[in-house]
C-alpha positions as CSV (number, residue, x, y, z in Angstrom):
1,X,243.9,-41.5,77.7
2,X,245.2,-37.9,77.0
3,X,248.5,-38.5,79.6
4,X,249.0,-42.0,77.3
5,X,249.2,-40.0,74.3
6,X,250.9,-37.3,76.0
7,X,253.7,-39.7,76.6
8,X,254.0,-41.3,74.0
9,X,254.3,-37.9,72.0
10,X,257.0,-37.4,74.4
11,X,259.1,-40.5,74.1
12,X,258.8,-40.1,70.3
13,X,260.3,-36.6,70.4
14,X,263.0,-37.0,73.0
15,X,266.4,-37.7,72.2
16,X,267.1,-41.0,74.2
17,X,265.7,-43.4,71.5
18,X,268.4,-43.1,68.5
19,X,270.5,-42.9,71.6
20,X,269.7,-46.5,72.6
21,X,269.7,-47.8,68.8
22,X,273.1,-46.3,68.3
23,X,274.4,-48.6,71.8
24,X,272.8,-51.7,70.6
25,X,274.7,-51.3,67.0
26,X,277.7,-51.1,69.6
27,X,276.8,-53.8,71.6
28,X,276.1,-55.9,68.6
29,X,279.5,-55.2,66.8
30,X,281.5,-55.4,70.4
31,X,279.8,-59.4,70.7
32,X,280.6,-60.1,66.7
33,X,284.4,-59.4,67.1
34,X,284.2,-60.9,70.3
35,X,282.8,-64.4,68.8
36,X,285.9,-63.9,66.1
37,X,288.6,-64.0,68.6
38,X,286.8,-66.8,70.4
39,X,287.1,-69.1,67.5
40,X,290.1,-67.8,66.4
41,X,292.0,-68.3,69.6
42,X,290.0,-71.9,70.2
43,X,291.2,-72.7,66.5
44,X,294.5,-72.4,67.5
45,X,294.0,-73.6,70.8
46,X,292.8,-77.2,68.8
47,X,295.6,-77.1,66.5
48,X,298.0,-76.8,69.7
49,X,296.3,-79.8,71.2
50,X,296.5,-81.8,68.2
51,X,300.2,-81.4,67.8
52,X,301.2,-82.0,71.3
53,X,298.3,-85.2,71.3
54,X,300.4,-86.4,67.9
55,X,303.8,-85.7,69.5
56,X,303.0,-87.8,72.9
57,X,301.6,-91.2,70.3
């Protein structure tokens, strides 16, 4: 039990945990602008699609 606690003392204290919280902030932002451009580009995509679908009737 003393080597648990010992540990977890450990993690706690080291360095590597706001390390990994600052990442997944990254992460997160790096997959919202991501999903943006998506929709953005299949937005226009549709629009394209529409005209030329308009065009050829």
């Amino acid at each position: 039990m003393t080597k648990f606690a010992n540990s977890i003392k450990k993690f706690l204290v080291s360095e590597d945990g706001p390390t990994a919280v600052e990442y997944a902030v990254m992460l997160a932002l790096i997959i919202v602008v991501c999903l943006a451009a998506v929709s953005t580009v299949g937005t226009s995509a549709n629009d394209k699609f529409t005209e030329v679908g308009n065009y050829l009737t």
